[in-house]
C-alpha positions as CSV (number, residue, x, y, z in Angstrom):
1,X,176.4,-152.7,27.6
2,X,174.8,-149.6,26.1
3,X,171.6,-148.9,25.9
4,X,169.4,-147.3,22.9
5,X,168.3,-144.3,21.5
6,X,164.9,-144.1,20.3
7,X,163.8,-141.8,17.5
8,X,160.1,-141.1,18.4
9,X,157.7,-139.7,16.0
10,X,154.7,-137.6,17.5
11,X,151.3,-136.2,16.2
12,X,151.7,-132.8,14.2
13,X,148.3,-131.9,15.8
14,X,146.4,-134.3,16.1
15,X,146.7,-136.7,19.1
16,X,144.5,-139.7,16.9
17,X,147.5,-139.9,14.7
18,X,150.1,-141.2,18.0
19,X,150.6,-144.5,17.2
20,X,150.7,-148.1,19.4
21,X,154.2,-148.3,18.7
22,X,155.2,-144.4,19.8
23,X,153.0,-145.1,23.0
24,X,154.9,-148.3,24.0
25,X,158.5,-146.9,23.3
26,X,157.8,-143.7,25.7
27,X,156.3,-145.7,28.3
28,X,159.6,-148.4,28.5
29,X,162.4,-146.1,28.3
30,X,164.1,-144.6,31.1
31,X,163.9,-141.1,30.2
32,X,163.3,-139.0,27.4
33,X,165.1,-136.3,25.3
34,X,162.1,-133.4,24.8
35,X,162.7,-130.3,22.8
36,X,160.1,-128.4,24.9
37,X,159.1,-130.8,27.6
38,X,155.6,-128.7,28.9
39,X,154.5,-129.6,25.5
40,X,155.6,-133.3,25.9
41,X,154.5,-133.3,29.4
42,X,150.9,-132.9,27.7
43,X,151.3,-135.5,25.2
44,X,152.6,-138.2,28.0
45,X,149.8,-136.9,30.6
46,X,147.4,-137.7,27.5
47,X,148.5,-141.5,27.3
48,X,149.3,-141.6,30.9
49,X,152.7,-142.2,30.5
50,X,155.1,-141.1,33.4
51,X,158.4,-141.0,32.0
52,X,160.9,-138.1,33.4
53,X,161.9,-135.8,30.5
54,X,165.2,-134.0,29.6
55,X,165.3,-130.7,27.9
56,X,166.7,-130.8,24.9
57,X,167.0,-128.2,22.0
58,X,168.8,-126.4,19.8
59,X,170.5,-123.6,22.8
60,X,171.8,-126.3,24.8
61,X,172.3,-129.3,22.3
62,X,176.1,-128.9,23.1
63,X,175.8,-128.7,26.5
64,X,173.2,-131.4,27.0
65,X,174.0,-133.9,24.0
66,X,177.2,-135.4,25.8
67,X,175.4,-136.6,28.6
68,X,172.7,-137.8,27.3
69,X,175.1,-140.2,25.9
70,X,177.0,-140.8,28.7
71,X,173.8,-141.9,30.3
72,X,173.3,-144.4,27.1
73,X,176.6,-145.6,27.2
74,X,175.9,-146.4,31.0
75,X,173.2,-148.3,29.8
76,X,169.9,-146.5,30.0
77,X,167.5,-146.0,27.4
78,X,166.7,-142.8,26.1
79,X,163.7,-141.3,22.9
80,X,163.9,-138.5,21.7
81,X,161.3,-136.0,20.4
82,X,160.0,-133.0,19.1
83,X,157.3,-130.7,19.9
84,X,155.5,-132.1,16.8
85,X,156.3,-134.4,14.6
86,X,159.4,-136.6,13.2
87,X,162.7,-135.4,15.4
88,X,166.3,-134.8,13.5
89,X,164.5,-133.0,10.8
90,X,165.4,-129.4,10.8
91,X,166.1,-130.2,14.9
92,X,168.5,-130.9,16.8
93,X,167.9,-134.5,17.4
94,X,170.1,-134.7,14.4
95,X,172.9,-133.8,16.4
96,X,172.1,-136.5,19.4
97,X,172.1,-139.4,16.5
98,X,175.1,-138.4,15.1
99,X,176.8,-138.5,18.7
100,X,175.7,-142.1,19.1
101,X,176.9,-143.5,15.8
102,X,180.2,-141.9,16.6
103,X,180.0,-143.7,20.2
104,X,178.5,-146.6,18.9
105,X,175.5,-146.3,20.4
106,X,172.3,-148.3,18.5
107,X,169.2,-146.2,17.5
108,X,165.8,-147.0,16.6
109,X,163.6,-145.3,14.7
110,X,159.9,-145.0,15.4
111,X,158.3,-143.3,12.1
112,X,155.5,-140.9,13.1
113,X,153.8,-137.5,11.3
114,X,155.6,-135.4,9.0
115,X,154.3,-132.0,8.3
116,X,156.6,-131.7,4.9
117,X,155.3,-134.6,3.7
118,X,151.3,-134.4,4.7
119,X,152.0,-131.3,2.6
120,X,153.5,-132.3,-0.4
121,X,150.9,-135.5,-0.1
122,X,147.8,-133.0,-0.5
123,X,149.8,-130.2,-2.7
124,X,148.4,-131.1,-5.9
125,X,152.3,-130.8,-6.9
126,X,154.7,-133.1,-8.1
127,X,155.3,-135.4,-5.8
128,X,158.1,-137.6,-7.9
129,X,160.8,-135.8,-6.8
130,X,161.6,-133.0,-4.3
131,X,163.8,-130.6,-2.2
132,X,163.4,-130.0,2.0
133,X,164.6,-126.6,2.4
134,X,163.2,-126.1,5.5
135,X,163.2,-122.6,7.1
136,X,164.5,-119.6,5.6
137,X,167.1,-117.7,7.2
138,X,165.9,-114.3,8.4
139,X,169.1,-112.3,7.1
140,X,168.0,-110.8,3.6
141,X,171.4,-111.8,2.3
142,X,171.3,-115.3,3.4
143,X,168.0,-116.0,2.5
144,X,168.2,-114.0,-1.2
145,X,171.7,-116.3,-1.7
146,X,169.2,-119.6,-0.7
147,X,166.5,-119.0,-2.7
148,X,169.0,-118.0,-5.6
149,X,170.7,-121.0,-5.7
150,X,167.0,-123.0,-6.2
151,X,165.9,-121.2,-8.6
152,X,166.1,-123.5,-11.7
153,X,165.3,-126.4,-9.5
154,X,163.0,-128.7,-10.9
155,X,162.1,-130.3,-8.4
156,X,159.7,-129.7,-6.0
157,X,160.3,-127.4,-3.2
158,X,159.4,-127.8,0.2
159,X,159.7,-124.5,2.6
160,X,158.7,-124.1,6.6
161,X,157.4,-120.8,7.7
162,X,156.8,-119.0,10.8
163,X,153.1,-116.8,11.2
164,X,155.1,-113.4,11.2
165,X,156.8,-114.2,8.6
166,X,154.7,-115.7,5.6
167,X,154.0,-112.6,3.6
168,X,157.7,-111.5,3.3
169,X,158.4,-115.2,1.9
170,X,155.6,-115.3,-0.6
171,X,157.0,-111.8,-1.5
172,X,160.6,-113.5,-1.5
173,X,159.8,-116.5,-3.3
174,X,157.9,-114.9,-6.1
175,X,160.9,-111.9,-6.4
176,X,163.1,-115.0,-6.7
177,X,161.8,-117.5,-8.0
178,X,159.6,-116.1,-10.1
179,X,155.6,-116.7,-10.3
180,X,154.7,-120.4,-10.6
181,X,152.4,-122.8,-8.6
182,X,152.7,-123.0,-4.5
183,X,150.3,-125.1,-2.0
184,X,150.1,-122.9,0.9
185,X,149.0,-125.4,3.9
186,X,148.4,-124.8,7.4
187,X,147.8,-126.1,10.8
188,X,147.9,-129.5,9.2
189,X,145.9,-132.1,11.0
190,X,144.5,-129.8,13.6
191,X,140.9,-128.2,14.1
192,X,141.8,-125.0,11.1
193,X,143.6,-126.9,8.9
194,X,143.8,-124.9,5.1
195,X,145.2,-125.7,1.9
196,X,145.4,-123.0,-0.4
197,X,146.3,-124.0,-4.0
198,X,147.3,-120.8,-5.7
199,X,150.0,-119.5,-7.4
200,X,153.0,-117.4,-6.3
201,X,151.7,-113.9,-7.7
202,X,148.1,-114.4,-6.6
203,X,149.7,-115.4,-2.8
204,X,151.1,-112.3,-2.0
205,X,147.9,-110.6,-1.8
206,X,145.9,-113.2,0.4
207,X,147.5,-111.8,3.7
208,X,146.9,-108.4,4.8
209,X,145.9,-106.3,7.7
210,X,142.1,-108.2,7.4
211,X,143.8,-111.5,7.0
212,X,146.8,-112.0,9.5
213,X,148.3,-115.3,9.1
214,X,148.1,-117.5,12.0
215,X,149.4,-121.1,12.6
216,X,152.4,-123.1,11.4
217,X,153.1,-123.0,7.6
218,X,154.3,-125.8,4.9
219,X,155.3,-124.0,1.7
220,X,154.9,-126.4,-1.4
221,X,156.4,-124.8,-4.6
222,X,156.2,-125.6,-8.2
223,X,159.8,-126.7,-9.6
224,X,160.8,-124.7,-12.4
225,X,159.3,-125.3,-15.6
226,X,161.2,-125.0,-18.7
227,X,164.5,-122.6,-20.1
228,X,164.6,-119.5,-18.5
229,X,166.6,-116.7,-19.3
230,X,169.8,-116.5,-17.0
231,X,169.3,-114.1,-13.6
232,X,171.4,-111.9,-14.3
233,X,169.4,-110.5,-17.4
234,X,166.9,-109.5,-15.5
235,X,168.7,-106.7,-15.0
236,X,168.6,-105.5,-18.7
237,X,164.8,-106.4,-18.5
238,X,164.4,-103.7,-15.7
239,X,166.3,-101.0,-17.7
240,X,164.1,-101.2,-20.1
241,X,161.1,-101.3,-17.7
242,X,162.4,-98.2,-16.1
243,X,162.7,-96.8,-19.7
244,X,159.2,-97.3,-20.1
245,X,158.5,-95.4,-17.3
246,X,160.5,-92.7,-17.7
247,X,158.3,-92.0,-20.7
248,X,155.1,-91.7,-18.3
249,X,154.1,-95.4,-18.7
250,X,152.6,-97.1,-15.6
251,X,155.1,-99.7,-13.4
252,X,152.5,-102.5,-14.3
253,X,152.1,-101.5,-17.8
254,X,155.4,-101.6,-18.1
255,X,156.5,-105.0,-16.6
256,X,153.3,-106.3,-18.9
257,X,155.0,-105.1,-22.1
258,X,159.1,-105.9,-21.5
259,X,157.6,-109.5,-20.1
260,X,156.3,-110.3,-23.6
261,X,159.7,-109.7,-25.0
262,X,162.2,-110.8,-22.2
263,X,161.1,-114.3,-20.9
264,X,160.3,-112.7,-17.5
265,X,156.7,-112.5,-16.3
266,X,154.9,-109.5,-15.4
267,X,155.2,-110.4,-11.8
268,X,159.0,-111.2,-12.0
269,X,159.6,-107.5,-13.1
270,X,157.4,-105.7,-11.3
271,X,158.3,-107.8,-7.9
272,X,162.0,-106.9,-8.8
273,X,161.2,-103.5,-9.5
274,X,159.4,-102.8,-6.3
275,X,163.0,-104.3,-4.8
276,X,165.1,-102.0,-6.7
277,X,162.6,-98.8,-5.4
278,X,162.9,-100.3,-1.9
């Protein structure tokens, strides 16, 4: 008979939030699927569970994943987790569930933490209806054709974000998207936990060489609001920004003026203009 994969929430930071049920499922199964297991070697040491633990991530999924479920089909009993949080979202427990529905394996979820929706929870945003993105891809082209394809979403929009990377997407999403509302929250549950409720073009110029960001990011962003004129027009609008300037008017002065007439905001144009220079 086979045995059972168990989908294990864990705290996003905070170890009060590890719940009776989590503790009890990592302390009956016979091993345990870990993305990084030092970091779940900490979390079990805390509860004083003694479990042996499996690495499991997204470089060896393929490798790894088959056995694991050989291993279940033998009849052990295997949970899986993440470093923080609810596995098989943006990780690649997804990938281990999917093998055991295909091998008819059973699976049991046990519903911890979830940074994306903490965030959208405290955003100030609507919460009705929204979109997981996840992370950004780090090519330009990728990630230009992702946030493209959103950008007369209405619903809300949820994006992770690495430290080093925050100010190029708050710079992304406002050249994009254009400027609207965004709940900018960090190290959620944990000791500096910040929410910032701002909007897109008053973002970009939090971080700086004073203000490094630091920390794990949830992105919350404003759906769009509204008609808006179709992208590509906002090619015509820079033409006629760039003819403004051409005839000694400042870049900002410019955007300010074609924005009244176009549909674009000022921070639209001049965020797109600063692309086209770049």
């Amino acid at each position: 008979m086979a045995g059972k994969l168990y989908v294990v929430g864990t705290p996003i930071g905070n170890l009060g939030d590890m719940t009776y049920r989590a503790v009890e499922t990592l302390s009956k199964v016979d091993f345990i699927a870990a993305e990084d297991t030092r970091v779940t070697q900490k979390l079990l040491s805390h509860f004083d569970i003694k479990k042996p633990l499996l690495s499991y991530h997204e470089h060896n999924r393929k490798q790894v994943g088959g056995g694991i479920v050989s291993r279940l089909l033998g009849g052990e009993s295997c949970a899986v987790v993440t470093d923080a949080g609810m596995p098989c979202i943006s990780d690649p427990g997804e990938d281990l569930v999917r093998l055991c529905a295909e091998n008819g394996i059973p699976t049991e979820v046990v519903p911890g933490p979830s940074a994306a929706i903490a965030a959208l929870a405290v955003s100030g945003l609507d919460t009705s209806k929204f979109v997981f993105e996840g992370f950004l891809s780090t090519s330009p082209s990728s990630r230009k054709d992702a946030l493209e394809a959103v950008r007369n979403e209405e619903r809300t929009l949820i994006f992770y974000e690495a430290p080093h990377k925050l100010e190029q997407t708050l710079s992304d999403l406002l050249k994009y998207l254009g400027d609207r509302k965004i709940s900018i929250c960090r190290e959620l549950t944990k000791i500096h936990e910040e929410i910032i409720r701002t909007t897109l073009s008053e973002a970009v110029g939090i971080y700086g060489d004073e203000n490094k960001p630091r920390g794990e990011y949830v992105l919350i962003v404003e759906g769009q609001k509204g008609e808006r004129p179709a992208a590509e027009d906002i090619g015509e609008a820079l033409e006629k920004v760039e003819a403004l300037i051409s005839k000694g008017m400042r870049g900002a002065d410019a955007c300010r003026e074609i924005a009244k007439l176009s549909g674009f905001t000022k921070s639209e144009l001049y965020s797109a203009l600063l692309g086209r220079k770049g």
